[in-house]
BATI-503764 format. One record per residue (C-alpha): x, y, z; chain; residue number from 1; residue in one letter. Coordinates in Angstrom, 2 decimals, always signed. Layout:
<recs>
REC_X_Y_Z_A_NUM_A
...
</recs>
This chain:
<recs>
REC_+0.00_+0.00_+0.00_A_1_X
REC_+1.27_+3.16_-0.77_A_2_X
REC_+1.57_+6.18_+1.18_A_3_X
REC_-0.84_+8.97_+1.42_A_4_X
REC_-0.17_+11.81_-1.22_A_5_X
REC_+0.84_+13.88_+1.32_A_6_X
REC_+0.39_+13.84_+5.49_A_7_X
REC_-1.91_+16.30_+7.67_A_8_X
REC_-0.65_+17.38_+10.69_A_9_X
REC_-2.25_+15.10_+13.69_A_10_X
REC_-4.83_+17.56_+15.11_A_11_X
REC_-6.28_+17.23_+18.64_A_12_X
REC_-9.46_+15.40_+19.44_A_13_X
REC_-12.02_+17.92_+20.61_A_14_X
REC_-12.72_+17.60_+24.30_A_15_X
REC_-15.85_+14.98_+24.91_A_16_X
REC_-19.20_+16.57_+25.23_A_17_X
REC_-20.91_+17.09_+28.39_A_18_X
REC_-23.40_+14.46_+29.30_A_19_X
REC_-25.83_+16.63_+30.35_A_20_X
REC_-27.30_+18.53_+27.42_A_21_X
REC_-28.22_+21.57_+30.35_A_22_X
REC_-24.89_+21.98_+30.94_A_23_X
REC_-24.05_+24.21_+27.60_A_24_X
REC_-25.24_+27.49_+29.51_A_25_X
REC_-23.13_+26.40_+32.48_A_26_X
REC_-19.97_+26.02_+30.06_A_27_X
REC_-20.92_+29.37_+28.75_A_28_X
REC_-20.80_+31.34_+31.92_A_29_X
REC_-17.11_+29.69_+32.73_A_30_X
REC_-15.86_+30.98_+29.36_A_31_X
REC_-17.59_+34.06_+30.11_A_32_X
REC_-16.14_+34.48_+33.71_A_33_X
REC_-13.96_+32.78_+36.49_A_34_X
REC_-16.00_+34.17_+39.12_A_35_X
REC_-17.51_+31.02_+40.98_A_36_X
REC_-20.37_+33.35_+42.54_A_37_X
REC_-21.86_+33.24_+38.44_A_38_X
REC_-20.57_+30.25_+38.12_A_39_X
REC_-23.00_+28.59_+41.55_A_40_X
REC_-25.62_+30.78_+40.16_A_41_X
REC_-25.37_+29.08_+36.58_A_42_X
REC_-25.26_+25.42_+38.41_A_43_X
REC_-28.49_+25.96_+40.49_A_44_X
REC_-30.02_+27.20_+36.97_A_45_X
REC_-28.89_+23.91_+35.20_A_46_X
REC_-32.57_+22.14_+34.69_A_47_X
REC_-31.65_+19.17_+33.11_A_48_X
REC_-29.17_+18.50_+35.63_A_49_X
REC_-31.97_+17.46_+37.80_A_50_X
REC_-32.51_+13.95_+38.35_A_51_X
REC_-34.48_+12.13_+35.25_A_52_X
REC_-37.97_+11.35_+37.57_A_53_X
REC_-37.76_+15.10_+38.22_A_54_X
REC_-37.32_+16.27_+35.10_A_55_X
REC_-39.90_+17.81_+32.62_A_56_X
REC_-39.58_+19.42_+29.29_A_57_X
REC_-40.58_+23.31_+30.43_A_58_X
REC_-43.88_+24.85_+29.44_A_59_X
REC_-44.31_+27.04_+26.33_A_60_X
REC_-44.49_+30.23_+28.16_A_61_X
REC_-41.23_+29.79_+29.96_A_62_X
REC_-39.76_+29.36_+26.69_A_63_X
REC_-41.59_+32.33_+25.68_A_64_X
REC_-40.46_+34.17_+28.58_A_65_X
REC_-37.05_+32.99_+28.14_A_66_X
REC_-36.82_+34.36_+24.43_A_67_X
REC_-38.40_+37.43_+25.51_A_68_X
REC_-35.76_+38.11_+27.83_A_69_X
REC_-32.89_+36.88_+25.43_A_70_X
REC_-34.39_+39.69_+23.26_A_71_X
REC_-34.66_+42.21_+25.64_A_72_X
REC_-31.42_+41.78_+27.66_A_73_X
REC_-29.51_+41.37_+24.39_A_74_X
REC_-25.63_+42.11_+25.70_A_75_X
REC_-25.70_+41.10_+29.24_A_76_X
REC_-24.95_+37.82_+30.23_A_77_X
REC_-28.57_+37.65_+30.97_A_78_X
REC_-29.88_+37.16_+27.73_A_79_X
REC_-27.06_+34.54_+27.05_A_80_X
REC_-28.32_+31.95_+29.64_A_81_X
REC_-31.84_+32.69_+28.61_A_82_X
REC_-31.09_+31.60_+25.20_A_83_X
REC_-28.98_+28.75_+26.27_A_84_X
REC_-32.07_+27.35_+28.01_A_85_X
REC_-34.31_+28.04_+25.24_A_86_X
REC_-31.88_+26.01_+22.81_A_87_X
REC_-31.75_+22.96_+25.45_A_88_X
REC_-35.32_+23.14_+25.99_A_89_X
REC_-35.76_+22.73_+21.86_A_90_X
REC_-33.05_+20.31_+21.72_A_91_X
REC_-35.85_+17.60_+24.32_A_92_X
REC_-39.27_+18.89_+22.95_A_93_X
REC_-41.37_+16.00_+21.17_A_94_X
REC_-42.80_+17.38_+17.48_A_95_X
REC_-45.17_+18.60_+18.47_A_96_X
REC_-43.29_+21.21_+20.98_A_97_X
REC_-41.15_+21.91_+18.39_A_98_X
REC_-44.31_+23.07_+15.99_A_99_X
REC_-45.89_+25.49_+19.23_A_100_X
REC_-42.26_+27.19_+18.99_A_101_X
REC_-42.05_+27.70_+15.54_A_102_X
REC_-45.38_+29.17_+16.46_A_103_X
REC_-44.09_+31.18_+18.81_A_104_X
REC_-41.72_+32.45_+16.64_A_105_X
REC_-43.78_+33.20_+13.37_A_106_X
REC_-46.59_+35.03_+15.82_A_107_X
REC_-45.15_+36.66_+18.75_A_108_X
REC_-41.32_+37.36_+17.05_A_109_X
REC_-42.83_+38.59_+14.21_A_110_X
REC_-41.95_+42.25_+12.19_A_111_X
REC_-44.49_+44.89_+13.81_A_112_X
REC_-47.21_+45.36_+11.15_A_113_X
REC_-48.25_+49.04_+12.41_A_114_X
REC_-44.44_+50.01_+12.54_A_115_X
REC_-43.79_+48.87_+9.12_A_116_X
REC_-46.66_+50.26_+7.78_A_117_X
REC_-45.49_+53.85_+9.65_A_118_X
REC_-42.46_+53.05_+7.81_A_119_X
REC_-43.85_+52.55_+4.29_A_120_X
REC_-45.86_+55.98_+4.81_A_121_X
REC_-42.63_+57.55_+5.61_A_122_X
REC_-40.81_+56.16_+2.84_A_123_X
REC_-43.20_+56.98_+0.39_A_124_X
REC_-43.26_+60.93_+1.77_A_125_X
REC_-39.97_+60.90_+1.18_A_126_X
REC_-38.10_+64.29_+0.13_A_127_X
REC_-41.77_+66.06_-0.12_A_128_X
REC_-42.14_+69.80_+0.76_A_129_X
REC_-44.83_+68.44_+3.29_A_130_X
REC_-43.82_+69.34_+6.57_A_131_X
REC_-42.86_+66.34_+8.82_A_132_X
REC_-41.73_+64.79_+5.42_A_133_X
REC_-38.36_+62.48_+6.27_A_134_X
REC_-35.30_+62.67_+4.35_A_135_X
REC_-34.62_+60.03_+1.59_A_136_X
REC_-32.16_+58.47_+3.23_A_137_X
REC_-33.68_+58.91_+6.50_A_138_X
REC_-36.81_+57.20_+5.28_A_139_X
REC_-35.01_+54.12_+3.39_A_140_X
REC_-32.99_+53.03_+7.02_A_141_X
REC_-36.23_+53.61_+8.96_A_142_X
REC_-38.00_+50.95_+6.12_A_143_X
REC_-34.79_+48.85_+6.77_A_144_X
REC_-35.11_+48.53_+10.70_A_145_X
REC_-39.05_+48.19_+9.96_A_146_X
REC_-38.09_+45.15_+8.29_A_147_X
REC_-36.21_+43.25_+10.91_A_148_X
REC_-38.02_+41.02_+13.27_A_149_X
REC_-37.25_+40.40_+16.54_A_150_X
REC_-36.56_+36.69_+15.28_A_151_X
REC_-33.50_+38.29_+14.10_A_152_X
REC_-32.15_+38.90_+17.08_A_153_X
REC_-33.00_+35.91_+19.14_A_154_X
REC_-31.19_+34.13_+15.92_A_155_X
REC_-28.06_+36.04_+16.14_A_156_X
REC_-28.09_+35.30_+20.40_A_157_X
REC_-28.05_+31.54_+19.17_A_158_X
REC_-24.90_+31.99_+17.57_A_159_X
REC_-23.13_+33.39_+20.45_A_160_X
REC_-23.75_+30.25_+22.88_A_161_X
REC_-21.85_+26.73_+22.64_A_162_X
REC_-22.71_+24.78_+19.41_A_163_X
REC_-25.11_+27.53_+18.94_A_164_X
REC_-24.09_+27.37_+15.01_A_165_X
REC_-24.78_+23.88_+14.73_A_166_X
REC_-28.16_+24.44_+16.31_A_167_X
REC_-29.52_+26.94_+14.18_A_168_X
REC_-28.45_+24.23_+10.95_A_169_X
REC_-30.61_+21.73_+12.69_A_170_X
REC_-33.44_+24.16_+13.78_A_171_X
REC_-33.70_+25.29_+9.40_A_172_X
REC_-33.84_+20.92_+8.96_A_173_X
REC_-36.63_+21.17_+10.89_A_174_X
REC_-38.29_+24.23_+10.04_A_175_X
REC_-38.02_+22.89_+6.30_A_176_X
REC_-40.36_+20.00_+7.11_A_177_X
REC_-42.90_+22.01_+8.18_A_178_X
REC_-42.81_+24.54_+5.45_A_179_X
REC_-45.33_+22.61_+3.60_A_180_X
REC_-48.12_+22.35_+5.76_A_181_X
REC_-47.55_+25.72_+6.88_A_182_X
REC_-46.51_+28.32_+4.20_A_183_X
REC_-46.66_+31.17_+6.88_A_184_X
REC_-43.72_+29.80_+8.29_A_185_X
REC_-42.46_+31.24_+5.20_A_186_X
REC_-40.66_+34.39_+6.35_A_187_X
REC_-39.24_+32.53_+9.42_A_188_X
REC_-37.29_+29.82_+6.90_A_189_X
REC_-36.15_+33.37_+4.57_A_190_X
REC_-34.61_+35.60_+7.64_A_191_X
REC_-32.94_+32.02_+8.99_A_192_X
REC_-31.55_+31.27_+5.70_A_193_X
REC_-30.35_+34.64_+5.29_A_194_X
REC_-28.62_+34.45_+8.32_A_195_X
REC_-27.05_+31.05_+7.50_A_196_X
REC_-25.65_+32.29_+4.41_A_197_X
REC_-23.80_+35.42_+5.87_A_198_X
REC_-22.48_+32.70_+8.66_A_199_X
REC_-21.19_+29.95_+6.25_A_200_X
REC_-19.80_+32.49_+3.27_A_201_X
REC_-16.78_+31.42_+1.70_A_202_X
REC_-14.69_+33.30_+4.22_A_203_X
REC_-15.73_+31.21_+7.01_A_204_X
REC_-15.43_+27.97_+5.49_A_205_X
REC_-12.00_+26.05_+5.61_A_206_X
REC_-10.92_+23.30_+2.90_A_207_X
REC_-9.10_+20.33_+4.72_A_208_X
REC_-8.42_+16.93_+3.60_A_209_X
REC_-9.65_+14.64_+5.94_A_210_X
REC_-7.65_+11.45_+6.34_A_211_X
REC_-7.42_+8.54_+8.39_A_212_X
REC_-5.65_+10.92_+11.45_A_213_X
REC_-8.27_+12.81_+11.46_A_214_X
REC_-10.79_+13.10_+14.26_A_215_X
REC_-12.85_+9.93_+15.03_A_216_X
REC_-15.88_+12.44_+15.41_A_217_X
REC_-15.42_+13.57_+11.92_A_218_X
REC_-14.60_+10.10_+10.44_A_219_X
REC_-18.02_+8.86_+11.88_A_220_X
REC_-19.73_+11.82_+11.08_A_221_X
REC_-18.09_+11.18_+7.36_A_222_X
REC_-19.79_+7.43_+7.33_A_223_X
REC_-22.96_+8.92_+8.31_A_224_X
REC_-23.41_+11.91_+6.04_A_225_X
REC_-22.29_+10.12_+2.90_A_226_X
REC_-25.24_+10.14_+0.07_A_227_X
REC_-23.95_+8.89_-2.98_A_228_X
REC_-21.86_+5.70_-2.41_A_229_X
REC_-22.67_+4.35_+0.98_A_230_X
REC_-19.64_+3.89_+3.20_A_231_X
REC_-20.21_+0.18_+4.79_A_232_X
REC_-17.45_-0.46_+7.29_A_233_X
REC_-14.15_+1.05_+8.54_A_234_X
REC_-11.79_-0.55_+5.89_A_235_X
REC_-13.69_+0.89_+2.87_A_236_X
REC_-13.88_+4.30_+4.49_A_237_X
REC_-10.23_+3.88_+5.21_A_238_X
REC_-9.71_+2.48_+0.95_A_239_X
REC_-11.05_+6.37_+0.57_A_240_X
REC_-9.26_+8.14_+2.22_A_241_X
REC_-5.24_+6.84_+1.96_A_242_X
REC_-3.07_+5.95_-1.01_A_243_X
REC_-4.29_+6.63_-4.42_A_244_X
REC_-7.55_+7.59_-2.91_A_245_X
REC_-8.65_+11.74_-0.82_A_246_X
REC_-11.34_+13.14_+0.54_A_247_X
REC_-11.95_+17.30_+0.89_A_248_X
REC_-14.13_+18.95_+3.10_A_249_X
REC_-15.51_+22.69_+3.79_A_250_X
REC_-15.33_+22.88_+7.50_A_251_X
REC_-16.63_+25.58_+9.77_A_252_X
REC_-14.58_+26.53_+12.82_A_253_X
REC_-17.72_+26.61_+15.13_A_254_X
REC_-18.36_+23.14_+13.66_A_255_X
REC_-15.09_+21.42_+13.46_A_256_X
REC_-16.17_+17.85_+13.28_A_257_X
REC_-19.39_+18.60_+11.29_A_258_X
REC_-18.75_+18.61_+7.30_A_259_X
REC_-20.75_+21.44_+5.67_A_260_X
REC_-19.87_+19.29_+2.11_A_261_X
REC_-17.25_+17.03_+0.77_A_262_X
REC_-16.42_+15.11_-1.88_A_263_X
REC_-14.19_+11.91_-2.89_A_264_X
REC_-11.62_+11.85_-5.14_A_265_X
REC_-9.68_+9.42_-6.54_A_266_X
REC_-6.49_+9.55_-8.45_A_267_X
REC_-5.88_+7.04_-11.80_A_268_X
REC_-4.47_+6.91_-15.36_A_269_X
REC_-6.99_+8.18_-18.23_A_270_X
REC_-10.81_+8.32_-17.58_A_271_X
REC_-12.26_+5.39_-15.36_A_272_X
REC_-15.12_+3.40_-17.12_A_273_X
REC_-17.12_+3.12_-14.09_A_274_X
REC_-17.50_+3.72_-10.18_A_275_X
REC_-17.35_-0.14_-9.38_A_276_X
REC_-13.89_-0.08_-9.70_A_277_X
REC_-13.03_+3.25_-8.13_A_278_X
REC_-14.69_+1.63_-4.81_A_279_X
REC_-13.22_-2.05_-5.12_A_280_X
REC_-11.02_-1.92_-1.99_A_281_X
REC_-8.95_-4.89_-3.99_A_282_X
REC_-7.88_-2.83_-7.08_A_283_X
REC_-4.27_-1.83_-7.56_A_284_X
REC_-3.19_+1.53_-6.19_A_285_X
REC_-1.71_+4.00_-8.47_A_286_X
REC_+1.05_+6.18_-7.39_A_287_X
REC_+0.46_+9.97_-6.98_A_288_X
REC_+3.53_+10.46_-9.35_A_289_X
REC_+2.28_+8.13_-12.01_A_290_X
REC_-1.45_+9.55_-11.99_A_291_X
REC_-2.87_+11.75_-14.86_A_292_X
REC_-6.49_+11.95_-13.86_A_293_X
REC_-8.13_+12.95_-10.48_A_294_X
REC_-11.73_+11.61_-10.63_A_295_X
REC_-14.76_+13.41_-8.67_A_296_X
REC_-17.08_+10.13_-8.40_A_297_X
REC_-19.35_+11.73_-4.91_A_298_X
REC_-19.83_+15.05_-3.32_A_299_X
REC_-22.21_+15.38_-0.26_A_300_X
REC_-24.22_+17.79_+1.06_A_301_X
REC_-23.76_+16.99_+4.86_A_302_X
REC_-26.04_+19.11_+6.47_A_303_X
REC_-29.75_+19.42_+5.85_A_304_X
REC_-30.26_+22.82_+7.67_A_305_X
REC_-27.68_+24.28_+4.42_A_306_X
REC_-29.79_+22.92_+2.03_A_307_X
REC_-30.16_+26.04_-0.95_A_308_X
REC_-26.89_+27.40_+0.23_A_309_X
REC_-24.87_+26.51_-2.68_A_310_X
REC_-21.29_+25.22_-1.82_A_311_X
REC_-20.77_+22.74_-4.72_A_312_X
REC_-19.12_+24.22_-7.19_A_313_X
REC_-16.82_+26.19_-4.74_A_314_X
REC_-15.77_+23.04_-2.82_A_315_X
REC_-14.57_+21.68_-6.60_A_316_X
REC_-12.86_+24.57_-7.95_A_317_X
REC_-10.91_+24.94_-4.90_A_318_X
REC_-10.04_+21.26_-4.72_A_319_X
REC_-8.89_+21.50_-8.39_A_320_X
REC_-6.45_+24.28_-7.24_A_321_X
REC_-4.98_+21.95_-4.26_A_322_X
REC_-4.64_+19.29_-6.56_A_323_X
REC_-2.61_+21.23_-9.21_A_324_X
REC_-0.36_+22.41_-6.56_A_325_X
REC_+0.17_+19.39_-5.09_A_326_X
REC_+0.33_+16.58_-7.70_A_327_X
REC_+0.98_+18.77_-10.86_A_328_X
REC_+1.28_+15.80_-13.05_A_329_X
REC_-2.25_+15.36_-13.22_A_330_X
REC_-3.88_+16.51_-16.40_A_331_X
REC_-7.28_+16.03_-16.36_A_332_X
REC_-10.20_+16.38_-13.58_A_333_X
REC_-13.60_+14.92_-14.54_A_334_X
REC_-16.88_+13.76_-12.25_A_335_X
REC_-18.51_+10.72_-12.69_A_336_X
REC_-21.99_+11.98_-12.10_A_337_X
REC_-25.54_+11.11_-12.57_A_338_X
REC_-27.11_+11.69_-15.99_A_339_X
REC_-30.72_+13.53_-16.09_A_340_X
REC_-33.43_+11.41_-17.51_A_341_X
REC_-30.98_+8.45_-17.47_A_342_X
REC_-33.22_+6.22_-16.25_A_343_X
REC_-36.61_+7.54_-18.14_A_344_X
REC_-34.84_+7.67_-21.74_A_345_X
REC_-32.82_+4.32_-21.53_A_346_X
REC_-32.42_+2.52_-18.29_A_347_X
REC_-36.60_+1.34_-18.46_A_348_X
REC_-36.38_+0.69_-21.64_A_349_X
REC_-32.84_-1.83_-21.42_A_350_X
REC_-35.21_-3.36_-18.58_A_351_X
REC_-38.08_-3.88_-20.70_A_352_X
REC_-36.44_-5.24_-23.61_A_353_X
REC_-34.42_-7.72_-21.37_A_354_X
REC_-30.98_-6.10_-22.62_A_355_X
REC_-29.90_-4.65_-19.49_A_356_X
REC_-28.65_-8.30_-18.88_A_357_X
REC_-25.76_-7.73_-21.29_A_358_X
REC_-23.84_-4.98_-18.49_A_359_X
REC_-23.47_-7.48_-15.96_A_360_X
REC_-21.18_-10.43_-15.95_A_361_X
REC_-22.36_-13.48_-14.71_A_362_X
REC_-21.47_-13.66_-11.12_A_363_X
REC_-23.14_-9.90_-11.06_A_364_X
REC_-26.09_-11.42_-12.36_A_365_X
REC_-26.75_-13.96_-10.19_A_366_X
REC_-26.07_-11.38_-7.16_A_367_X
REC_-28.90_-9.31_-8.88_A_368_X
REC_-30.91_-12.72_-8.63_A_369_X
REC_-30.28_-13.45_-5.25_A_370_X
REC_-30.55_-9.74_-3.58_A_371_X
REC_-34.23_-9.36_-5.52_A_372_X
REC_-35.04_-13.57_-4.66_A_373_X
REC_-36.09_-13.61_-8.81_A_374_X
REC_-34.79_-16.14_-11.31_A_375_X
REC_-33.81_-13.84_-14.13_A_376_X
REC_-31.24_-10.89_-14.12_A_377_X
REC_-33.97_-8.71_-15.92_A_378_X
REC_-36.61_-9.59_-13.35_A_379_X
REC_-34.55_-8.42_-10.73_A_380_X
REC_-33.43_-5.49_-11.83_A_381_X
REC_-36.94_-4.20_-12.59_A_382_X
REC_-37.70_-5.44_-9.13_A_383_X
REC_-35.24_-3.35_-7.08_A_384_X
REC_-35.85_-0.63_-8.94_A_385_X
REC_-39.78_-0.61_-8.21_A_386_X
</recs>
């Protein structure tokens, strides 16, 4: 086995969560301060430190009260630990909590109709001789602050507690299921999106190979996120990641061992024919320095919460740049992708005409057989693909 194309510096394994999901405002208040006064006052406040018979998911109007407060004590310490309990009380609702506080959210953190419509008056008077009549550029920032809800806010207060990024991607993967039974949660999924993007711009985002040194959080999380070929055991996702074989990932800081994207690559001479042999762990390697070709054969989206935030083509062009700079004897950089209306224009009809059999060999054929329990190749190819 050959050696990886080139070595990543060992990087430290995060410390280990907490066990108690609570105890993220707690954590907050000791980076915060050293004072052990805040630091009692934070432990008494840890709810889901209490024992498990004890414990009960809090009401909807504490967490109302709670994001009240984060919003109105924005910039004191305060509004941090209200937050902090608002995103552990989310984090243990059922689905149907989680609905009553997107609820809460669309209705009571909503923009204020009477001051936007104030605002649209304004805007609209704009540079008249009528007395009272605002400034154009007066008017257009008045509109502007009109058009922020308080949802804003509470959003950017997420962001400012521990794994507070990674909790506003999951609360958008949820908020997206709901969008289509209720389309007034419309505005809610546009201002959280919004902020998403400005969080994970280019600028943010770091490109790292991840090998087999890497983090065992991020290696697991790598098994789990893949979409395209399914990683099965710790040997093939090792195959992908060493020798003739890489994979690159957009990271965020605040979510080190979370992949935003990624994709594999793998490094041979001239075009490959297909992805069957780019994943057969017993192929021959090829050696970095003898490689023309780096094949893209699977790029994942890994987080459902970034879905519509387009990283795709960013993740490749920047990969392509690595690659040049670090094997520059390769040549050529192609994708082995799927093909719209593949299966609609020829793939049912090779199926209905029986000649699909012909791209199998035999032992693949009577896999086909067996996996589908049919006698024919045909028949069980139309069969798994029902």
């Amino acid at each position: 086995m050959t050696q990886p194309i080139f070595h990543l510096p060992r990087k430290p394994e995060p410390p280990p969560s907490p066990d108690r999901p609570g105890s993220r405002h707690v954590g907050l208040l000791r980076e915060l301060t050293r004072n052990g006064f805040v630091r009692r006052i934070a432990s008494a406040l840890d709810f889901w430190s209490m024992p498990k018979e004890r414990r009960q998911v809090p009401r909807m109007d504490q967490v109302r009260d709670w994001c009240r407060e984060a919003f109105e004590q924005r910039g004191h310490i305060a509004a941090l630990m209200a937050i902090a309990k608002v995103a552990d009380a989310y984090r243990h609702m059922p689905p149907e909590g989680k609905d009553a506080f997107f609820a809460l959210l669309r209705d009571e953190f909503a923009v204020d109709e009477a001051a936007l419509q104030r605002a649209i008056t304004g805007y609209q008077m704009r540079g008249n001789d009528v007395a009272g009549a605002p400034a154009a550029g007066e008017a257009l920032v008045k509109l502007y602050h009109a058009l922020e809800s308080p949802r804003l806010a509470l959003f950017e207060q997420f962001n400012t507690i521990p794994d507070g990024v990674k909790f506003l991607v999951d609360l958008r993967a949820d908020l997206n299921e709901r969008l289509a039974h209720d389309p007034e949660l419309a505005p809610l999924e546009y201002e959280l999106r919004r902020k998403l993007t400005t969080f994970f711009n280019l600028g943010f985002l770091e490109l790292e190979r991840i090998g087999w040194e890497s983090p065992a959080a991020l290696l697991e999380n790598l098994m789990r996120y893949e979409a395209v070929n399914r990683i099965g055991t710790w040997d093939d996702l090792k195959h992908r990641l060493i020798s003739d074989r890489a994979c690159y990932a957009f990271l965020h800081p605040a979510m080190p061992c979370e992949p935003v994207i990624f994709v594999e690559v793998a490094l041979v001479q001239g075009m490959a024919a297909n992805i069957q042999r780019l994943l057969d762990p017993a192929a021959p390697d090829v050696s970095p320095e003898e490689a023309d070709t780096a094949i893209f054969y699977g790029i994942s989206n890994a987080q459902r919460g970034l879905r519509g935030i387009q990283f795709g083509n960013l993740l490749i062009k920047h990969v392509v740049a690595r690659l040049r700079s670090e094997v520059p004897n390769l040549q050529t950089f192609a994708t082995l992708s799927p093909m719209p209306r593949f299966r609609a224009d020829y793939l049912d009809a090779a199926v209905a005409d029986g000649s699909i059999v012909e791209h199998f060999a035999p032992g693949e054929r009577q896999r086909l057989c067996d996996a589908a329990h049919t006698d024919g190749p045909a028949a069980a190819v139309r069969a798994l693909l029902a």
